[in-house]
C-alpha positions in Angstrom: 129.4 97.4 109.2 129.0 100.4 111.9 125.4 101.2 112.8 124.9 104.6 113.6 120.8 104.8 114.6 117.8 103.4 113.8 116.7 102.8 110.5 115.1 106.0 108.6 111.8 106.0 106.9 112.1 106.0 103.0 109.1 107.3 101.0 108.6 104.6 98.6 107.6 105.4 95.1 106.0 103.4 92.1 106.3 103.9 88.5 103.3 102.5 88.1 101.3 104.8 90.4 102.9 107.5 88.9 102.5 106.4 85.4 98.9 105.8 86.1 98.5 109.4 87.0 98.1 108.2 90.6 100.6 110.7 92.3 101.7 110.1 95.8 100.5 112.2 98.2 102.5 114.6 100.8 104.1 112.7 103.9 101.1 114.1 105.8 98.7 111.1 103.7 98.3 107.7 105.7 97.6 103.8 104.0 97.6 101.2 105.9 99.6 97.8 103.6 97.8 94.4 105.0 100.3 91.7 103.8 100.2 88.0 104.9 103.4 86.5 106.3 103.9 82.8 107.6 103.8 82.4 111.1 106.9 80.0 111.4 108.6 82.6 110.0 107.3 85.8 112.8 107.6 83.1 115.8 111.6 82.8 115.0 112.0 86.4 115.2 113.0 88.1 118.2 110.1 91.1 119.1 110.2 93.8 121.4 106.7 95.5 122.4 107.0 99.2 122.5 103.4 100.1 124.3 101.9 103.3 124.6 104.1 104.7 127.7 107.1 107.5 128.0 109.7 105.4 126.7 107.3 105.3 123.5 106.4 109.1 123.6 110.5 109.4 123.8 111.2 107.2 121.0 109.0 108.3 118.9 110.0 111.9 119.5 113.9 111.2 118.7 112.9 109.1 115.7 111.2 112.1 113.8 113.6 114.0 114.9 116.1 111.5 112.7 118.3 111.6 115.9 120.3 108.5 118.0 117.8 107.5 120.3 119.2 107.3 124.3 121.4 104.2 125.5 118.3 102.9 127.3 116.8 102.3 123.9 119.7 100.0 122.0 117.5 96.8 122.7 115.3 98.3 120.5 117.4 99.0 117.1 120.7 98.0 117.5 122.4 95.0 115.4 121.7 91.5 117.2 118.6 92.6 119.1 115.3 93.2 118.2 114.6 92.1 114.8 110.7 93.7 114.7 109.4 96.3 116.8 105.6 96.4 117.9 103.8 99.3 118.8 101.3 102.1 118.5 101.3 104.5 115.2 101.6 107.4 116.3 99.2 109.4 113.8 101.2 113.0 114.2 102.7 114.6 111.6 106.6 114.6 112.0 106.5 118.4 111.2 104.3 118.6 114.0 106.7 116.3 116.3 109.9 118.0 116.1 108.4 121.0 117.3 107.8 119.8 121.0 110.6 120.8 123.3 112.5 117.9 125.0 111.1 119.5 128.5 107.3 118.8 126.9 107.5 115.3 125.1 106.0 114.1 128.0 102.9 116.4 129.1 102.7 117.2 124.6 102.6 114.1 123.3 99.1 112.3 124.2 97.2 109.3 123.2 95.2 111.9 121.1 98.6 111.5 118.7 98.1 107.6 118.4 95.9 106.5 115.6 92.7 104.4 116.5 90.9 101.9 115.2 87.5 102.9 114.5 86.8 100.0 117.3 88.7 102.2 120.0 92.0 100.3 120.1 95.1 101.8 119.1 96.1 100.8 115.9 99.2 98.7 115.5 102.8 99.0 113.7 105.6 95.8 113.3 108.8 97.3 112.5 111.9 95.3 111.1 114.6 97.2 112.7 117.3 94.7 110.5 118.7 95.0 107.4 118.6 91.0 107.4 115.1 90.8 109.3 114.0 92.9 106.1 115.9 90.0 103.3 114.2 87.7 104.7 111.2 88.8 105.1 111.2 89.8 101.3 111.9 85.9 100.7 109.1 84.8 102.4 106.3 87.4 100.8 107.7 87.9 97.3 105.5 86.8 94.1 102.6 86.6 96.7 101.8 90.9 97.7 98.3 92.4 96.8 98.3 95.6 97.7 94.9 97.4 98.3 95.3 101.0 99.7 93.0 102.6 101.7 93.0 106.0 103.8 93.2 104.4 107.2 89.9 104.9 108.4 88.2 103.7 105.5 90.6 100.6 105.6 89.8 100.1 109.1 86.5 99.8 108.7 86.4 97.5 106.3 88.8 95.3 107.9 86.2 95.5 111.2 83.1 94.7 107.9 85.3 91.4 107.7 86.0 90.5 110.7 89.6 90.9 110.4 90.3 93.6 112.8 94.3 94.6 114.1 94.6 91.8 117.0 96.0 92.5 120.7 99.5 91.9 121.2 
């Protein structure tokens, strides 16, 4: 199987949302999905850390933009690398993004477009980059999902409430 760039962000969409009158709102909206995952199963996968730094203002840039990232990048999604990805969210709307002139990713994009925790830290994402990464993750999590969805801030804070606040990485 060729692969020809990262993996592209599908909107997902549920019947029962929609049947409950519940409609999904624009690209713009934000939740933040909590699920539970066995730790044998994250410590066998191979993770690369994508901090707050140029190479993440870049990345992120090209990704909106739905192009091939550069060479220097491959680590990050091609097949037999990086299973997850780890990073900051980068809170800006890809409309927004895709505007920025590749002569002003650097100086445009800011920490002001990563989201934060209502703590101050940035708040975290855990990408699987693999199709297979993705199977078996489903394996491992299926019959046992609860999903609560919360606008991010109001999820933050009751996550901090809890005690159960995004860790460091």
């Amino acid at each position: 199987m060729r692969n020809t760039g990262p993996p592209k962000l599908k909107r997902l969409k549920s019947t029962a949302n929609l049947q409950k009158g519940e409609a999904l709102q624009a690209a713009a909206d934000t939740c933040i999905i909590h699920i539970q995952v066995p730790r044998p199963f994250i410590n066998n996968l191979r993770m690369e850390n994508l901090g707050y730094s140029p190479n993440w203002k870049e990345y992120i840039w090209t990704c909106r933009r739905q192009a091939t990232p550069h060479p220097r990048f491959d680590h990050l999604w091609r097949s037999g690398q990086a299973d997850i990805v780890r990073g900051p969210i980068c809170s800006t709307l890809s409309t927004q993004l895709v505007r920025i002139r590749t002569e002003n990713i650097q100086s445009h994009i800011t920490e002001d477009n990563v989201m934060q925790l209502l703590s101050g830290r940035k708040a975290t994402q855990w990408v699987f980059v693999q199709r297979d990464g993705v199977d078996r993750l489903a394996e491992h999590i299926r019959g046992k999902m609860h999903f609560i969805i919360f606008e991010a801030a109001v999820m933050s804070q009751s996550y901090q409430e809890k005690g159960c606040v995004d860790s460091n990485y």
